[in-house]
C-alpha positions as CSV (number, residue, x, y, z in Angstrom):
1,X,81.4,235.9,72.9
2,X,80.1,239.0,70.8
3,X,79.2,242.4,73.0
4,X,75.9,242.8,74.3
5,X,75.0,246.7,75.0
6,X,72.2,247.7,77.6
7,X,71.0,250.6,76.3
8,X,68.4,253.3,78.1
9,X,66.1,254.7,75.7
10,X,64.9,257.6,77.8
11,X,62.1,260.4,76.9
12,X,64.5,263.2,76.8
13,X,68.2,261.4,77.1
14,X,69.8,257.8,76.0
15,X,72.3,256.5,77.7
16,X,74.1,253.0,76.5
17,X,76.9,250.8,78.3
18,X,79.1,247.5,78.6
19,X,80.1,244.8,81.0
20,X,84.0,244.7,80.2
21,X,86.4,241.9,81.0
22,X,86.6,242.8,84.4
23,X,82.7,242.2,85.0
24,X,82.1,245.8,85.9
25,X,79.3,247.9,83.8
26,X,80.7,251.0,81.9
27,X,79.2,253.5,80.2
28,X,80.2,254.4,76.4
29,X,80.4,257.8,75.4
30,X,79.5,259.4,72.1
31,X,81.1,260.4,69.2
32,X,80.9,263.7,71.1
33,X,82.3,262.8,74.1
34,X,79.5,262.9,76.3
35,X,78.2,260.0,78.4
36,X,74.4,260.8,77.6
37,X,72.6,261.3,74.8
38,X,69.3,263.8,74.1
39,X,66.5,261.3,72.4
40,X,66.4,263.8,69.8
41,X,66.2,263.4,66.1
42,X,66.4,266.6,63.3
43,X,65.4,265.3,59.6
44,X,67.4,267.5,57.0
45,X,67.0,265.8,53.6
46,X,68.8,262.5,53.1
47,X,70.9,263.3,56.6
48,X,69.7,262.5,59.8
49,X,70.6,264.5,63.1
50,X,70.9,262.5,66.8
51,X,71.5,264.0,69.7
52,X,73.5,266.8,70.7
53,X,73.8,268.2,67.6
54,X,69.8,267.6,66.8
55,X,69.0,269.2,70.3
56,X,70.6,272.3,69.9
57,X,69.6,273.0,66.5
58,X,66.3,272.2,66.9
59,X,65.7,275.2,68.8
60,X,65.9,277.1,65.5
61,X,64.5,274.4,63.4
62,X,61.4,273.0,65.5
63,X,59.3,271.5,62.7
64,X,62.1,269.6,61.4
65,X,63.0,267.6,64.8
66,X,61.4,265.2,67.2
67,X,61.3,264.7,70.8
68,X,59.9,263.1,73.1
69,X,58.8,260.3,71.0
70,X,58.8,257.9,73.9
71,X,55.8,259.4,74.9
72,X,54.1,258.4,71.7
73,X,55.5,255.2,71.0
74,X,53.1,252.2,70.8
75,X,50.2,254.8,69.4
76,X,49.2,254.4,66.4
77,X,47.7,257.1,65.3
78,X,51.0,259.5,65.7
79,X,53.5,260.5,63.1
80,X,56.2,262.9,62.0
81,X,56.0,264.1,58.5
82,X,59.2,265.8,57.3
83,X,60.0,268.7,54.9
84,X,59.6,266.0,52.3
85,X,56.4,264.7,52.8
86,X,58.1,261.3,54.5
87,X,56.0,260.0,57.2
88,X,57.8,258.3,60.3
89,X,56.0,256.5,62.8
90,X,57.2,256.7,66.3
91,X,59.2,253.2,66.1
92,X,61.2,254.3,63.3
93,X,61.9,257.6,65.0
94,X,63.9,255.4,68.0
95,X,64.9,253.4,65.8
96,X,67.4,256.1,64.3
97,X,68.4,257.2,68.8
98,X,69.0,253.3,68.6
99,X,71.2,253.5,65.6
100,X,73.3,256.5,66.7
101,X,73.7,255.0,70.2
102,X,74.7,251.4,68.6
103,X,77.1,253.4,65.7
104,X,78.3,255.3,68.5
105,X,79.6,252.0,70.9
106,X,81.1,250.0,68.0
107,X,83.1,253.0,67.9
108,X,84.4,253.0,71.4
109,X,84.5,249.6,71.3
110,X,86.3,249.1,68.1
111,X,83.7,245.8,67.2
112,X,80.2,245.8,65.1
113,X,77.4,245.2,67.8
114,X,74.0,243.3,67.2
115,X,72.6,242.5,70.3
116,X,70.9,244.9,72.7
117,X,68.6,244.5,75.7
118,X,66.8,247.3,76.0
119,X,65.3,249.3,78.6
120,X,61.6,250.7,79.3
121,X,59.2,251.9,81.9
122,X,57.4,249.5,84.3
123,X,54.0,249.9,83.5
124,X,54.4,250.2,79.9
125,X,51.7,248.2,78.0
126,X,52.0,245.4,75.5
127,X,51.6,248.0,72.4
128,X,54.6,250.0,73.7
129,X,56.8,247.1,74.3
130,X,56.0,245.6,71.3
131,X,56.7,249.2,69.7
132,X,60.4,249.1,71.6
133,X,61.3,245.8,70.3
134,X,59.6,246.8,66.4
135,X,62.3,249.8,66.9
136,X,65.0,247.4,67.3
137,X,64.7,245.6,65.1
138,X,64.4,248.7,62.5
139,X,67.5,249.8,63.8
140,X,69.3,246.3,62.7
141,X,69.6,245.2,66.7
142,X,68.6,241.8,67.8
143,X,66.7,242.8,71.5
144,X,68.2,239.7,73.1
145,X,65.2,241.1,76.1
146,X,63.3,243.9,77.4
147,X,63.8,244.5,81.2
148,X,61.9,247.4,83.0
149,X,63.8,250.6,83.9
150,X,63.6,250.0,88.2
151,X,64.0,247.0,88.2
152,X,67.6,247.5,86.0
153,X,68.9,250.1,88.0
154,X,68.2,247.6,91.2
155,X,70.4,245.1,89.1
156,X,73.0,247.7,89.6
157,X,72.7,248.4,92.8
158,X,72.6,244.5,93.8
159,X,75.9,244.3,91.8
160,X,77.9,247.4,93.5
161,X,76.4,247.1,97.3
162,X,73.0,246.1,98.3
163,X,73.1,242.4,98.8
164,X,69.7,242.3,100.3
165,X,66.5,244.1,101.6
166,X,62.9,245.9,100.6
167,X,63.8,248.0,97.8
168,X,62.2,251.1,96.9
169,X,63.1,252.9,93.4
170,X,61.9,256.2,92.7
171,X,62.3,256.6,88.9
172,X,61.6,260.3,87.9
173,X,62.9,260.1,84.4
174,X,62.2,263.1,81.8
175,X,59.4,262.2,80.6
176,X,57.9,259.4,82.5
177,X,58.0,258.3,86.3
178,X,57.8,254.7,87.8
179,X,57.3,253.1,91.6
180,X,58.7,249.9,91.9
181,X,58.8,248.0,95.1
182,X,61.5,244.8,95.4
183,X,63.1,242.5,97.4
184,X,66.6,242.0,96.8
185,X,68.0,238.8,97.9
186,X,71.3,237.8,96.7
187,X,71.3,237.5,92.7
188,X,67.4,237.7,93.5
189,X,65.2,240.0,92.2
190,X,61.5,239.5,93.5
191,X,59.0,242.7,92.4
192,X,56.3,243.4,94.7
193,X,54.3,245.8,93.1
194,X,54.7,248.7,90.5
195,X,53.1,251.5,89.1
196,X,53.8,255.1,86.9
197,X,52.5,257.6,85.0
198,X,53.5,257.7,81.5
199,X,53.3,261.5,80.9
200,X,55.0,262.8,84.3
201,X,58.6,263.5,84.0
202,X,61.1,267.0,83.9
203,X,59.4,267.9,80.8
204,X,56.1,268.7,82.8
205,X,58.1,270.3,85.5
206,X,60.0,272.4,82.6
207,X,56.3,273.2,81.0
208,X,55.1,275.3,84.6
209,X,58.5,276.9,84.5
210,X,57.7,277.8,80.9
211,X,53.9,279.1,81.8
212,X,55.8,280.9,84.8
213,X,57.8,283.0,82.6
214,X,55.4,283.6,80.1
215,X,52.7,284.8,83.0
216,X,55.6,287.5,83.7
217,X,56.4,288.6,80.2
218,X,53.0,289.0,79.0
219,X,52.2,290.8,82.3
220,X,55.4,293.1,81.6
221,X,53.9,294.2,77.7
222,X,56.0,291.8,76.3
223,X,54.8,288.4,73.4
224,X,53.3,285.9,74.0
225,X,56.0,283.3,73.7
226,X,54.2,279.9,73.1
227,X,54.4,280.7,69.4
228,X,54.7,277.1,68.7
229,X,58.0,277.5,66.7
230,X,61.4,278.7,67.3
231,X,60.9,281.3,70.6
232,X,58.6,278.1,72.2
233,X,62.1,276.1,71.6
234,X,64.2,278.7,73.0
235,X,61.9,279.0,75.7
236,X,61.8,275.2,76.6
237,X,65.5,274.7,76.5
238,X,66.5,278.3,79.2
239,X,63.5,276.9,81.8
240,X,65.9,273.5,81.3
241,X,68.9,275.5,82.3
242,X,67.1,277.5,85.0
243,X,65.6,274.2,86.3
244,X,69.1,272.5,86.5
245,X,70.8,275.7,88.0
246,X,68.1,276.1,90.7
247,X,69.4,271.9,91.9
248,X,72.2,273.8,93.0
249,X,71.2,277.5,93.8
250,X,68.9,279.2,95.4
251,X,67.9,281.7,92.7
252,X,67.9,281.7,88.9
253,X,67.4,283.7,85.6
254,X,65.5,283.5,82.1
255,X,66.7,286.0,79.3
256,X,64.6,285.7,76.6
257,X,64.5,287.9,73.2
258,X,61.7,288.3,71.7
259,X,59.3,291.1,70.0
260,X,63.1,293.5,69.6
261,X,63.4,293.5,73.3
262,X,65.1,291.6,75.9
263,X,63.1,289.8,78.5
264,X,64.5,288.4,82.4
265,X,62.6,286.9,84.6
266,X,64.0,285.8,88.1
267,X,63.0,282.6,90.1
268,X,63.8,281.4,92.8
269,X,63.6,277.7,94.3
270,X,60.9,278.1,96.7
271,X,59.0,279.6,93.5
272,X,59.8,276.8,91.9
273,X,58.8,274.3,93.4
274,X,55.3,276.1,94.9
275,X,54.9,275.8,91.0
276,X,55.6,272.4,90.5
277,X,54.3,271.1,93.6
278,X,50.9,269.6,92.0
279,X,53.6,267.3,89.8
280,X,55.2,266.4,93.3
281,X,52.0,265.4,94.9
282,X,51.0,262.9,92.0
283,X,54.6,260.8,92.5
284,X,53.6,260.8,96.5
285,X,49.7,259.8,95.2
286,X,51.5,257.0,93.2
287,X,53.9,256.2,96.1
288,X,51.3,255.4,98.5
289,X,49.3,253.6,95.9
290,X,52.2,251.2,95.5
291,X,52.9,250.9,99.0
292,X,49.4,250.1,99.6
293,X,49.0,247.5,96.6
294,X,51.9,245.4,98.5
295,X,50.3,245.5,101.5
296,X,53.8,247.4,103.0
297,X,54.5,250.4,105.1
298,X,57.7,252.6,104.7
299,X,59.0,251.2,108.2
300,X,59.9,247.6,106.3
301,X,61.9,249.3,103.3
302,X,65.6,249.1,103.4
303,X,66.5,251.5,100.5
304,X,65.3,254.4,99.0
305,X,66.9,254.2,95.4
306,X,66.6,257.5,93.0
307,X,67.1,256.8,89.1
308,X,66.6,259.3,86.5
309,X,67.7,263.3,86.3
310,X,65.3,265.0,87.5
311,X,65.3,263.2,91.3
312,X,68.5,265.9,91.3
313,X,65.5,268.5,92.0
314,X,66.1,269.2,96.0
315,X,62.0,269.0,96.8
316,X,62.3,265.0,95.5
317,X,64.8,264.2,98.2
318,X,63.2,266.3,100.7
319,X,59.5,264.5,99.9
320,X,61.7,260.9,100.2
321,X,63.6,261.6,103.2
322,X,60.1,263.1,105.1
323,X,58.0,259.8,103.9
324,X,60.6,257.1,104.4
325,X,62.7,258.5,107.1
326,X,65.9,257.8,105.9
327,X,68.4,259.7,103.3
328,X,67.7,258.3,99.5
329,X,70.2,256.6,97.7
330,X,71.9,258.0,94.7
331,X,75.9,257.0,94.7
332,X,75.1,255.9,91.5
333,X,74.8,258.1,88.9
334,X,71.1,258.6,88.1
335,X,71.7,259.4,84.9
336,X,73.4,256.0,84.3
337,X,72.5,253.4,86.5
338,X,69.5,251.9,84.3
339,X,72.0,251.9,81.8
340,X,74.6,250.0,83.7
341,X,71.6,247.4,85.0
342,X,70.6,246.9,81.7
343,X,74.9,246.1,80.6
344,X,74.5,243.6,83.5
345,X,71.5,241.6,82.2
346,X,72.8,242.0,78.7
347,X,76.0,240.5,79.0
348,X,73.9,237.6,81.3
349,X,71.8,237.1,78.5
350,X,74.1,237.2,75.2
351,X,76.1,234.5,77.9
352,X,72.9,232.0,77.4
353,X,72.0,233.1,74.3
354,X,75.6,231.7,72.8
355,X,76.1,229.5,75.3
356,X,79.7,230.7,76.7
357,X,80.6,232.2,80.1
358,X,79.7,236.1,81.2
359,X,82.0,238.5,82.2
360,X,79.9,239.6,85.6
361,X,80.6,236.5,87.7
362,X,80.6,238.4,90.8
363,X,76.7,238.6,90.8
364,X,76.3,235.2,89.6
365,X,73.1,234.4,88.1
366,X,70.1,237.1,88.2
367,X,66.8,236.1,88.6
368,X,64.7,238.1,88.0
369,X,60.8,237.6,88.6
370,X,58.5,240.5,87.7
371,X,55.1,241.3,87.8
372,X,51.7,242.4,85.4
373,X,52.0,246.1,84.6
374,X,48.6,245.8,83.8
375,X,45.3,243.5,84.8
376,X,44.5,241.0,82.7
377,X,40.8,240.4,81.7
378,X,37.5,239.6,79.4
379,X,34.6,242.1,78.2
380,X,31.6,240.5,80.2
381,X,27.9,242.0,81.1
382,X,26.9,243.2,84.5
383,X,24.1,241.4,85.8
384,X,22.7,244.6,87.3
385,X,23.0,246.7,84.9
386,X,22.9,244.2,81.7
387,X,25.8,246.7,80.2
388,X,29.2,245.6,79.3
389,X,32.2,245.9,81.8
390,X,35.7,245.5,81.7
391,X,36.3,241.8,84.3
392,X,40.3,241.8,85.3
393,X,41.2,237.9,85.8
394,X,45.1,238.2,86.4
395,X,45.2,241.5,88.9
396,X,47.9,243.9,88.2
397,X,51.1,243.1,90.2
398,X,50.8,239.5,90.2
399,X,53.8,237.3,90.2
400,X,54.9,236.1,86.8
401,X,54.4,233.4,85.8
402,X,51.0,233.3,87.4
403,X,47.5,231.2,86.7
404,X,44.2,232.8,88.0
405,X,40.1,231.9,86.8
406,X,37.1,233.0,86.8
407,X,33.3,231.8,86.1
408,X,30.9,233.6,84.0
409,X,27.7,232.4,82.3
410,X,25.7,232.2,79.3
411,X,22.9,235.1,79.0
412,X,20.3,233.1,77.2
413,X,19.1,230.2,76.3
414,X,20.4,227.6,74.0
415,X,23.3,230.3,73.8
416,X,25.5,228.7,70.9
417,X,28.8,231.2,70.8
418,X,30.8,233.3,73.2
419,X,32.7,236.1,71.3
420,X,35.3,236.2,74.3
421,X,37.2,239.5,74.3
422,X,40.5,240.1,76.3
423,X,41.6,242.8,77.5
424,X,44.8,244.8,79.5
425,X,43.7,247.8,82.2
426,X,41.4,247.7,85.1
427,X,39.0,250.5,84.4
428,X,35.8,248.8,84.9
429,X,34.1,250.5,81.5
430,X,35.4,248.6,78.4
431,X,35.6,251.9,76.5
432,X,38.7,252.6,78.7
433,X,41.0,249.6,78.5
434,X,42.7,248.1,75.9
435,X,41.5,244.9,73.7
436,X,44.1,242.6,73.2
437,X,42.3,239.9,71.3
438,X,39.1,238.6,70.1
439,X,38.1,235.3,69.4
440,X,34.5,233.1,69.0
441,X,34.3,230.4,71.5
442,X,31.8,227.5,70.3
443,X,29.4,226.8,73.3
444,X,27.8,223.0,73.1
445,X,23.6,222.9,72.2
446,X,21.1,222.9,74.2
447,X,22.8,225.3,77.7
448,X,20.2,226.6,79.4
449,X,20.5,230.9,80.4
450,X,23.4,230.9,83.3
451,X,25.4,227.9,82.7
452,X,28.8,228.1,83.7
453,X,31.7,228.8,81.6
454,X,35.3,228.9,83.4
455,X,37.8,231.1,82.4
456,X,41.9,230.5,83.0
457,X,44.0,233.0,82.1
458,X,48.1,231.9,82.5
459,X,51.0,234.4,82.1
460,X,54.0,232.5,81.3
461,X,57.6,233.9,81.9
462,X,57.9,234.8,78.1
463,X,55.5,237.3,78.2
464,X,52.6,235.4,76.7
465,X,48.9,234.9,77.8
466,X,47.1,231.6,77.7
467,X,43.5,231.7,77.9
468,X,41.3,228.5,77.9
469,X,37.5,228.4,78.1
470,X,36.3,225.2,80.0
471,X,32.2,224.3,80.4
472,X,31.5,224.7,84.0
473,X,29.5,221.6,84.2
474,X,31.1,218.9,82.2
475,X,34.6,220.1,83.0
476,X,35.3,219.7,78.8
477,X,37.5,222.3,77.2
478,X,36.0,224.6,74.7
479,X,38.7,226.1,73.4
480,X,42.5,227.9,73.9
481,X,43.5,231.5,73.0
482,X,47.5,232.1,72.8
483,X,47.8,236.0,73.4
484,X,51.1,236.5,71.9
485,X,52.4,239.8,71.3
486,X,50.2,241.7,68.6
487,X,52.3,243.4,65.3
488,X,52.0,246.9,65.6
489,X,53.7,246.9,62.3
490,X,53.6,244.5,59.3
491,X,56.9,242.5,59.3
492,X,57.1,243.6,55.3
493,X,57.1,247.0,56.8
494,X,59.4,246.7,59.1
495,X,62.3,245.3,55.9
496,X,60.9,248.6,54.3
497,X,62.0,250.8,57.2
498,X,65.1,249.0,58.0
499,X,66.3,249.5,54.2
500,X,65.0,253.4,54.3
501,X,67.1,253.8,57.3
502,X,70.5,252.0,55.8
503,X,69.9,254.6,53.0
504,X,70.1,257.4,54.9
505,X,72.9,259.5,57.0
506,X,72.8,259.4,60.9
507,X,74.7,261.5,62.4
């Protein structure tokens, strides 16, 4: 059976890793040696810079580089134009981190690779997963699945130790942070409920160190350093360093040169995180909010699980350990362990997907059953008001698959079409949530104002969204919507970007 890699496409690093022969996860280091890999990409002509190489010469070349792109991926609107006038859009940018970490495996491993499964955050939307498999597929990888960041690194815990209990994964990444609460039974993995913040990661706790240190040096005479080029990059990357170094120590420094002079500025941990604390609050906020949504208190969770870098930060432990009561659990590497769930499910999946055996026996079968990210709904009016609102049908954190209904009804007489509108969020004011789908629904003659129109809404195992519009009074079907996932990009496209990407360089 061919190699399946699980690869973690993080915000600011990518990590990528195989089941071997002897069923365990590993991860692969790159051509550099390293077992991580910054999710950073430099455009220099017909060559292409990823990782480690692009990270540390985009500090001098910031216009020319990307990162972050996660953050941007499923929006349509944003793009990277190089010194060339070439426009990327955020797939094709993680399409070339794809690439690099693919090239870099079928080095260590000595065989071509085609099949992935490929990591992302819990509550990302349909648009970005869509976006995630679109970048795949750019890259030349068949996505054999998508499974959500927490709930991969539980698949690795359930593989080295925890055989059962109420799971609780913290998932402070560097860009983005996830809540997911599970129960972990055997090779079971039931979610309970799950939530995140797309734009709350290290990076934001790097950006008050940042305004920190340019409070001081501005206050002290010296430039202002958010100059949006290379001093801004130099600047990001030292409040990294000082970041990292104050995990360990109690005290830390940024030198920065700038305006012919030399700059320090001291900080120490309790500084820090007085600093950051605002960031802290909102992962508790989100905590609770969780907690709350699956009707649990911390008293019934087994395991405190952290996954991603920055739950190295001391105040992260500290906020776990004083809400749960209990030490958090991080034997794993955090920097790895999504990585080594997502080898697990990979190598289960290339097993069915070619029909032979898997090397993980010892976890046997995972079954996985996740929930809705996001509410499922329709655009209906308030009868109050008469003004269009958002109406959730499938509530966020159901059970997949799952089968939920509603009633609405006609607004005037003789009504002889329903545009019916679905859409994915639970703000209640349409302009807020996004619309999935639209479709006209024929309404039989002759219904008089409030006749009853039922509404089913299904969410199968594969991902897709049944709708079916049924008249409330005969019981007779009016019609079916399939919400399969939208193309954020034209499949033409996609051949175009694929064979712009096999003529260029990656390094």
């Amino acid at each position: 059976m061919a190699r399946a890699l699980g690869i973690d496409l993080g915000t600011t690093y990518s990590a990528v890793a195989v089941v071997r022969d002897d069923g365990r996860p590993e991860i692969l280091r790159s051509r550099e040696g390293d077992n991580i890999t910054p999710s950073v990409v430099l455009f220099t002509g017909d060559q292409v810079l990823v990782g480690s190489t692009a990270s540390r010469t985009a500090v001098t070349m910031p216009d020319e580089s990307v990162r972050f792109v996660k953050r941007f991926m499923g929006d349509p609107h944003w793009s990277f134009v190089d010194a060339a006038g070439t426009q990327y859009r955020p797939e094709e940018v993680s399409a070339f981190i794809l690439r690099r970490l693919a090239d870099d495996a079928e080095m260590m491993l000595g065989t071509r690779v085609d099949d992935v499964v490929i990591t992302v955050p819990a509550y990302f939307d349909d648009a970005r997963r869509t976006a995630t498999l679109d970048a795949a597929e750019i890259a030349g990888l068949r996505a054999l699945r998508l499974i959500n960041e927490p709930t991969a690194a539980a698949v690795a815990y359930g593989l080295d130790e925890i055989d059962r209990g109420v799971c609780l994964v913290y998932d402070l990444g560097g860009g983005t942070f996830d809540v997911t609460l599970m129960d972990i039974a055997g090779g079971r993995f039931d979610v309970l409920g799950t939530d995140g913040d797309r734009n709350l990661g290290g990076f934001d706790f790097d950006n008050e160190l940042m305004l920190h240190v340019n409070r001081e040096i501005t206050a002290a005479g010296g430039p202002d350093l958010f100059d949006g080029g290379a001093i801004e990059s130099d600047l990001r990357e030292k409040c990294e360093l000082a970041k990292r170094t104050l995990t360990n120590v109690p005290q830390a420094s940024v030198f920065m040169a700038a305006d012919g002079r030399s700059h320090r500025v001291q900080v120490s941990r309790d500084a820090f995180e007085r600093l950051t604390r605002p960031l802290l609050d909102r992962t508790e906020t989100i905590l609770e909010s969780v907690l709350e949504a699956a009707d649990t208190s911390w008293d019934r969770i087994d395991h405190v699980l952290l996954v991603g870098g920055s739950t190295r930060m001391p105040m992260v432990r500290s906020l776990l350990e004083r809400l749960s009561g209990r030490p958090p659990e991080s034997h794993l590497n955090p920097d790895e362990v999504v990585a080594f769930g997502a080898a697990i499910v990979a190598d289960l999946a290339a097993a069915e997907h070619y029909d032979a055996p898997a090397a993980t026996p010892a976890i046997g079968q995972v079954d996985i059953r996740d929930v809705t990210s996001q509410s499922i709904g329709v655009i209906a009016v308030d009868d109050v008001t008469d003004k269009p609102i958002n109406a959730p049908i499938i509530p966020k954190n159901s059970t997949i698959p799952c089968q939920y209904e509603d009633t609405f009804v006609t607004l005037v007489d003789g009504q002889t079409e329903w545009f019916v509108e679905i859409t994915e969020g639970d703000d209640p004011d349409p302009d807020y949530v996004v619309k999935l789908v639209s479709r006209p629904v024929e309404l039989p003659a002759g219904l008089p104002k409030g006749a009853p129109m039922k509404v089913t809404m299904s969410y199968d195992a594969d991902g897709v969204v049944h709708v079916v519009v049924t008249d409330g009074t005969s019981g007779r079907s009016l019609g079916e919507i399939e919400l399969e996932r939208p193309l954020n990009i034209a499949r033409d496209d996609i051949e175009q970007m694929r064979s712009a990407m096999a003529r260029l360089e990656i390094q």
